[in-house]
N, C-alpha and C positions, 0 to 999 in steps of 0.2 A: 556192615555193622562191626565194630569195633570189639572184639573177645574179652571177657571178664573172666580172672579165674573163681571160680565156686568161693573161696575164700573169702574173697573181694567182694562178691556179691553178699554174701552171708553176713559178711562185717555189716554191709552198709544197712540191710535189712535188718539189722538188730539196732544200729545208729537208730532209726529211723523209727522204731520200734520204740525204742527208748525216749525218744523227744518227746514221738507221741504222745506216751506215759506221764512223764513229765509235765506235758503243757494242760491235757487233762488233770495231774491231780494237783497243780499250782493255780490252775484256773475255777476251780469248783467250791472254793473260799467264796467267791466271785460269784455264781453263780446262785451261790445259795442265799446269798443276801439280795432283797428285793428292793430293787431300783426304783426311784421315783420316774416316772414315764415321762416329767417335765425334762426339756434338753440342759445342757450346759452343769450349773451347780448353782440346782434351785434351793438347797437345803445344807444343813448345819455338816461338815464334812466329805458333802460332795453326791455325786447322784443316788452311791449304795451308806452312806453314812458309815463310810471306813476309812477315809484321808487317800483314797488310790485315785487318781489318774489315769485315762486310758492313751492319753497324748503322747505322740513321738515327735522327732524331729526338735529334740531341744537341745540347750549349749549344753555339751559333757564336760564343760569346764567353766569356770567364770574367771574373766582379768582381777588385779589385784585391787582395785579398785568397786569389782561386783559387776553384776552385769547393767546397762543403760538404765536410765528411770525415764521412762515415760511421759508422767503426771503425779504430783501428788495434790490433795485435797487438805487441806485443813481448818477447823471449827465446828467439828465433828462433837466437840464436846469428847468428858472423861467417859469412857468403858470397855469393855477387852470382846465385843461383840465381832465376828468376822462378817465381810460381806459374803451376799448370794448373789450369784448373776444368772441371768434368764434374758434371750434376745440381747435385747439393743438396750437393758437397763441394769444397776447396779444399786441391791439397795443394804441399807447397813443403817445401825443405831447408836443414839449417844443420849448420856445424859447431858443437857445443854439446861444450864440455870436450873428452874423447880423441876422442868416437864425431861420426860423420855419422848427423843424425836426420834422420829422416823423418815430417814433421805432416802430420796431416790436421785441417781445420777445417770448421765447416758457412758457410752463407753468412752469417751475423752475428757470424765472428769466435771460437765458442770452441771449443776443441780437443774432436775425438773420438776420437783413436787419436794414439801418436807409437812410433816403433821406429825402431832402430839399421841401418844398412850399414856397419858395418865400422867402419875407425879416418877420425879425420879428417886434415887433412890440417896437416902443423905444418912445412912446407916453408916457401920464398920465397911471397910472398903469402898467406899460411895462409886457406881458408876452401871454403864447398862451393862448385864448381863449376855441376854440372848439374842440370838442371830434371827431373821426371820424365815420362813419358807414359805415355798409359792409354787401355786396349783391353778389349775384352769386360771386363767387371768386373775388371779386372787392373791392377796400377798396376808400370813398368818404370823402374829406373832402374841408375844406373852410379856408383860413388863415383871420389875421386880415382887412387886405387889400382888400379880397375878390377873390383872386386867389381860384379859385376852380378847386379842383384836380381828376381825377380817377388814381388809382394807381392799376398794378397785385400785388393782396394783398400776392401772394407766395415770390414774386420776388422783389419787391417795383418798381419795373419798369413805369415808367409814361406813360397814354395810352391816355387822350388827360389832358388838361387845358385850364378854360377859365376865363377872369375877369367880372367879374358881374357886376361893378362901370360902369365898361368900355361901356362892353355891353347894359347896360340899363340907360346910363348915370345921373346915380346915384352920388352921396357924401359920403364920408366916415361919420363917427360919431364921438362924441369928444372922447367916449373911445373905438373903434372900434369895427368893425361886430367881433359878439361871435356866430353865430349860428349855432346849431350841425345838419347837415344836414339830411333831411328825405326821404329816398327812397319808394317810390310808385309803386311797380311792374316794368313797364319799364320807370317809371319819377323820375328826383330828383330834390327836390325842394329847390328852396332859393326864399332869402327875400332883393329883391337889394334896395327896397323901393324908385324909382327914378321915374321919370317923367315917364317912360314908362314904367312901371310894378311896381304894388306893390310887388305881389309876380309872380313867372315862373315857370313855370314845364320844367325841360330839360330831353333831352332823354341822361340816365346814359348811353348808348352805344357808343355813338359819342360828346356831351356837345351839341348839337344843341336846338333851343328854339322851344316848343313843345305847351306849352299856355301862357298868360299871366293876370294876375288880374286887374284889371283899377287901375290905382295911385287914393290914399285917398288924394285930393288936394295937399298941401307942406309938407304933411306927408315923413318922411326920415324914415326909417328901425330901430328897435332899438336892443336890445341884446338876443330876444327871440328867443326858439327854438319849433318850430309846432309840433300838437300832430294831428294825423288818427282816425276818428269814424264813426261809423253809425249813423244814425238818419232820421226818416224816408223814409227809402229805397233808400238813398242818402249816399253818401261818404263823410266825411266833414275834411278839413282841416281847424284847428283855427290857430290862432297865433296873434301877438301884432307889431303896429307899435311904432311909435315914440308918437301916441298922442291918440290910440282907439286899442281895442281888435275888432278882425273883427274873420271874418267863411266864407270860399269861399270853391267850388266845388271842389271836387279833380279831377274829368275827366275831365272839363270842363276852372277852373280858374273863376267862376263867381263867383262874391262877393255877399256874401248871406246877411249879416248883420255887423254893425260896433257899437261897444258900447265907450261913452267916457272914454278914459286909459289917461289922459293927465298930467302930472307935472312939474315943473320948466324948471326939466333937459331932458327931452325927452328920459328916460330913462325908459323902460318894461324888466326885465331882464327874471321873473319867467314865466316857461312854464303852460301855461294854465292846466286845471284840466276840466274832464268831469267825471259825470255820472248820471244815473237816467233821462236823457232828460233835465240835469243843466251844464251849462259850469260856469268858474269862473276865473275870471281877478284878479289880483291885484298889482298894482303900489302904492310906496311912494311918500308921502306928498302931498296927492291929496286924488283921490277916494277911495286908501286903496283896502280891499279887499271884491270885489262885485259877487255874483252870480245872474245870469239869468236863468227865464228858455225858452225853445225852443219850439215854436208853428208852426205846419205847417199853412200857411196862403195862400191857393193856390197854385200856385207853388212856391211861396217862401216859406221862414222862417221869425217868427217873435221873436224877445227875449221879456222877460219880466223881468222887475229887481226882484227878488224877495229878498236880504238883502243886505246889508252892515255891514262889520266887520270891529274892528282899526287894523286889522292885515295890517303892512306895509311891508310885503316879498319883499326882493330883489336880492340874488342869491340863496334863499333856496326851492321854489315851496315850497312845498305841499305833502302830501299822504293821499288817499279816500278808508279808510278802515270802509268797516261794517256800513258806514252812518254815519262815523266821519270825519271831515277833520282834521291831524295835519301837524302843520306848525307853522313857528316861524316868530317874528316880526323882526324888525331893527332898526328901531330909536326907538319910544315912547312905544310899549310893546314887549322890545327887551331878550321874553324869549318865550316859548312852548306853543301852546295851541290844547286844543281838542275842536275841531267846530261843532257843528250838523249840517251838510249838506242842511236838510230840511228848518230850521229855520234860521241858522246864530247864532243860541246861545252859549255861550260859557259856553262847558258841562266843561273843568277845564281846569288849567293852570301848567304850569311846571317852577321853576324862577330860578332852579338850573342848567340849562342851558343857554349860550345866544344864540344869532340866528345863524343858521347852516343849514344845509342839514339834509334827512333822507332817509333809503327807509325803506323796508318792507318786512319781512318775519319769518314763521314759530309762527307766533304770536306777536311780538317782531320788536320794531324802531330799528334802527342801526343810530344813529343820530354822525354827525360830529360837533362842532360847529366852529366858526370863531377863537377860541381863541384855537383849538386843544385840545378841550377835546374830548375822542369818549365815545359811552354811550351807553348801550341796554337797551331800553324803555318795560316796556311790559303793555299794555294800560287794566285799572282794571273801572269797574261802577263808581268809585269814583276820577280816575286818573291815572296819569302814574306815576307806577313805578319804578326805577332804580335798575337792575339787574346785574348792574355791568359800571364801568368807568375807562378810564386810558387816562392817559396824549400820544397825538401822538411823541413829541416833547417835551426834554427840555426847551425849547429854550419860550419866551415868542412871542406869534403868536399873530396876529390882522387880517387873512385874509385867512383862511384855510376855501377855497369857493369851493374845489373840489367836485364831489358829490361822497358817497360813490358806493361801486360797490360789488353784493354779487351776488357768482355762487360756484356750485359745493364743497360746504362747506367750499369757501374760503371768506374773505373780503379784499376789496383793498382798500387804504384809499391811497391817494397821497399830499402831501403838496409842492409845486416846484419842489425842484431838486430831491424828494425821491419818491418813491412809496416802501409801504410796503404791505405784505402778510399772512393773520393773517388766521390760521384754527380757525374756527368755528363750526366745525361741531361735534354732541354728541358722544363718546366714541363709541363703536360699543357693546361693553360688557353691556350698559346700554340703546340700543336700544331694543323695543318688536320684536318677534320675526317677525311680521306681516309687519314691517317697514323694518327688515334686505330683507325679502322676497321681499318687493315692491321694 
């Protein structure tokens, strides 16, 4: 056996010590957000509804040109809905003529089923909204109007529908309900935001109303979509009205806490962000972007503010990797930044981007921005660097608010009427052999 001196071994025992540490408290973000038990990326941001990937083996670079495309699709009709994939199917929405459709495709791009929710939407910003989600063979979604659907996700066959305005005699909003619906075990939830429920839990089996959360006074519903976590031996569902970030029970419907989200326009678009025992709000031209943290106080919960940042996110959220928040502004710092989660300091900025979406994975941003640039970030001590970018589109864009979607070493980037299909995944010739194995 080869002699180590005490030093050496000591070092490496604290190395080792130290990872450890690390990978536990970078991974407990992760852990505290509850995952949909469906595979792949059955729901609005991915299996935990944080933009993260758990996928390796991707390109750490891309040529100048971007990486291959696949397939793309187009006649999708106007709207900034991302797809969801589950199995062998891929289903996404448009507004096409009066009606909101709903497509299903298999994974090479051509249609096996498409049907209607209702009318579309010919408002301010006319186009679909939200994404759908899917559970036991079921495919759930919500039009602008508030028609909400279950649909046999093999068949598109409709198995009940009910309206949410209607039923909870609620109001629509000036730019209509956008929210990607959250299934719960055997609840699914919406946000009718009316005199009789802020938020409800319905049962996905039949659409019957199963709880309800107190109405937040004249508070109306705004465009956010709720994220699932634990927190203190509790189930928490967050989300955002018209005027406060609130946190209510998930089996229950009790409203645990409400923080001011308020601005001009009554407009919350980005899905809250949890982790570490911190949840994080942020609305424009107002409070901007605020984290709290979560105390148990009895049987309740209490928050505490603990920063405020000028980041003014409005269809981009956020991603909480490693004890970074990145996320990009919109109006006044309308370019990238890396946040320290603990603090609220801003560890750098990115300006060669404007504001966009991202998710996460294999090390590495997959950032969209509004102008249809795409970009792979890969996040360095000193900053983010650019590992490669291409144009989505000719065409000059001002509102490519899709959010990206990465499964299975693909990306799907969607701008209205296209969705395109780009491999991303590393050469097989220039994976280790330890990776070919896994």
């Amino acid at each position: 056996m080869r002699f180590q001196h005490p030093k050496i071994i000591m070092r490496n025992v604290l190395y080792i010590s130290l990872c450890f540490s690390f990978l536990v408290t970078s991974s407990r973000a992760v852990a505290d957000l509850i995952a949909s038990p469906e595979p792949d990326w059955p729901q609005w941001r991915g299996p935990r509804r944080d933009g993260i990937s758990d996928e390796k083996g991707l390109l750490s670079s891309w040529p100048p040109e971007g990486p291959k495309l696949i397939w793309k699709i187009d006649g999708l009709g106007k709207g900034w809905s991302s797809p969801i994939i589950v199995g062998e199917r891929l289903y996404i929405t448009g507004d096409a003529g009066d009606d909101l459709v709903i497509f299903a495709f298999d994974l090479d791009g051509h249609i096996q089923w498409k049907v209607k929710n209702g009318r579309a939407w010919k408002g301010s910003y006319p186009g679909a909204r939200a994404c759908g989600a899917y559970s036991d063979g079921r495919l759930y979604h919500m039009n602008a109007h508030g028609r909400t659907v279950c649909l046999n996700a093999v068949s598109g066959e409709e198995l009940w529908a009910v309206d949410i305005l209607e039923r909870f005699e609620a109001d629509n909003i000036t730019w209509a309900l956008s929210e990607c619906l959250l299934v719960d075990g055997s609840r699914l939830i919406v946000t009718p935001g009316g005199p009789k429920a802020l938020m409800a839990a319905l049962d996905k089996r039949s659409g019957r109303t199963v709880w309800t959360t107190e109405p937040l006074g004249d508070d109306q519903t705004s465009h956010c979509s709720p994220i699932l976590f634990r927190f203190a031996g509790r189930r928490i569902i967050a989300s955002c009205s018209s005027a406060h970030g609130f946190g209510a029970d998930a089996d229950t419907g009790e409203l645990l806490w409400t923080v001011p989200l308020k601005n001009p326009y009554g407009t919350n678009v980005s899905t809250p962000i949890y982790g570490s025992d911190c949840i994080y709000y942020v609305t424009p031209y107002a409070e901007n972007g605020r984290a709290y943290r979560l105390h148990t106080e009895g049987r309740g919960i209490r928050v505490e503010h603990l920063w405020t940042h000028p980041l003014d996110t409005v269809t981009g959220s956020g991603v909480l990797v490693d004890g970074t928040l990145f996320s990009a502004g919109y109006s006044r710092p309308k370019h990238w930044f890396g946040v320290d989660w603990q603090t609220g300091r801003t560890k750098y900025e990115l300006k060669d981007l404007t504001t966009g979406a991202a998710i996460y994975a294999d090390g590495r941003l997959y950032c969209l921005d509004e102008r249809g640039t795409v970009a792979l970030l890969r996040p360095e001590p000193d900053g983010l660097k650019i590992e490669g970018q291409f144009r989505l589109s000719a065409k000059r864009l001002r509102d490519a608010w899709a959010h990206p979607v990465l499964l299975d070493g693909r990306l799907y980037l969607r701008y209205h009427d296209t969705l395109w299909c780009y491999d991303v995944k590393e050469p097989v010739a220039k994976l280790g052999r330890s990776t070919i194995l896994r």
